[in-house]
KOLZA-980318 format. One line per 2 residues: number of its first residue (from 1); for each residue x, y, z of C-alpha. Coordinates in pm, 1 decimal. Each point is the difference from the previous one (the first is absolute). Example, Ala and Ser with C-alpha at 12.3 -4.5 7.8 and 13.67 -1.06 7.14 Angstrom:
1> 1230.0:-450.0:780.0; 137.0:344.0:-66.0
This chain:
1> 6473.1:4854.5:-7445.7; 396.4:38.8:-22.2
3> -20.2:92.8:317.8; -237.9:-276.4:138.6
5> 204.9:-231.3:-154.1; 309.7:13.2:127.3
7> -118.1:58.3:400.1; -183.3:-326.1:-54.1
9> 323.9:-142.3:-93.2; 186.0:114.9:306.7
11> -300.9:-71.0:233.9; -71.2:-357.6:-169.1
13> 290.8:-114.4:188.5; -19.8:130.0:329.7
15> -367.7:10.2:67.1; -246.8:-299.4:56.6
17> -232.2:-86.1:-264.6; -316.2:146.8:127.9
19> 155.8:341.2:76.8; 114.9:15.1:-319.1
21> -348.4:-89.5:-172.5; -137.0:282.2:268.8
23> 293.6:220.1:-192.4; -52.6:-31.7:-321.8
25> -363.7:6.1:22.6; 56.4:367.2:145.8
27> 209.6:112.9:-187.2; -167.2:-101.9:-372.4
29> -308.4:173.0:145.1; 166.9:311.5:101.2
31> 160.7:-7.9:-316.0; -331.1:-40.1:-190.8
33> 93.2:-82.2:-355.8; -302.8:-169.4:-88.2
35> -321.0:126.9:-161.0; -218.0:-296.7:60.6
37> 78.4:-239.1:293.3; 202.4:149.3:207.2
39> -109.7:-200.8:300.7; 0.7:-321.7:-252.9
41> 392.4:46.2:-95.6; 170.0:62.2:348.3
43> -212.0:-292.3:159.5; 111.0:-230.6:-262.3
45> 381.7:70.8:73.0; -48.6:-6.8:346.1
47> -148.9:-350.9:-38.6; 225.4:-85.9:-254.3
49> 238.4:67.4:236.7; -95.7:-230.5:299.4
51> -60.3:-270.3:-213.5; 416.9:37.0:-158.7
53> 63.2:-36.8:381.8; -183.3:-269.3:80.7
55> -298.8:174.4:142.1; -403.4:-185.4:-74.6
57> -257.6:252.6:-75.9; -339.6:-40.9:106.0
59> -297.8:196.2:-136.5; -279.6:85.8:179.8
């Protein structure tokens, strides 16, 4: 998570907001702390994400 951490701090900068959703999405999945939800918890920062940006989400 260290790890995760700090490359979303370098990235956060450079990369548009929904790239960086797409990332950390990825990468909390691949890293797969979680015993329940672990499709819950990565989708919630990714649209937590967006929305810091400025991003609407829409649910189907």
């Amino acid at each position: 998570m260290e790890d995760f951490s700090a490359e979303f701090g370098k990235l956060k900068e450079t990369h548009r907001p929904v790239l960086l959703a797409a990332y950390a999405r990825l990468r909390l999945v691949q890293i797969h702390p979680f015993i329940d939800g672990n499709g819950r918890t990565p989708r919630f920062l990714m649209k937590l994400i967006l929305v810091d940006q400025g991003h609407q989400i829409i649910n189907f």
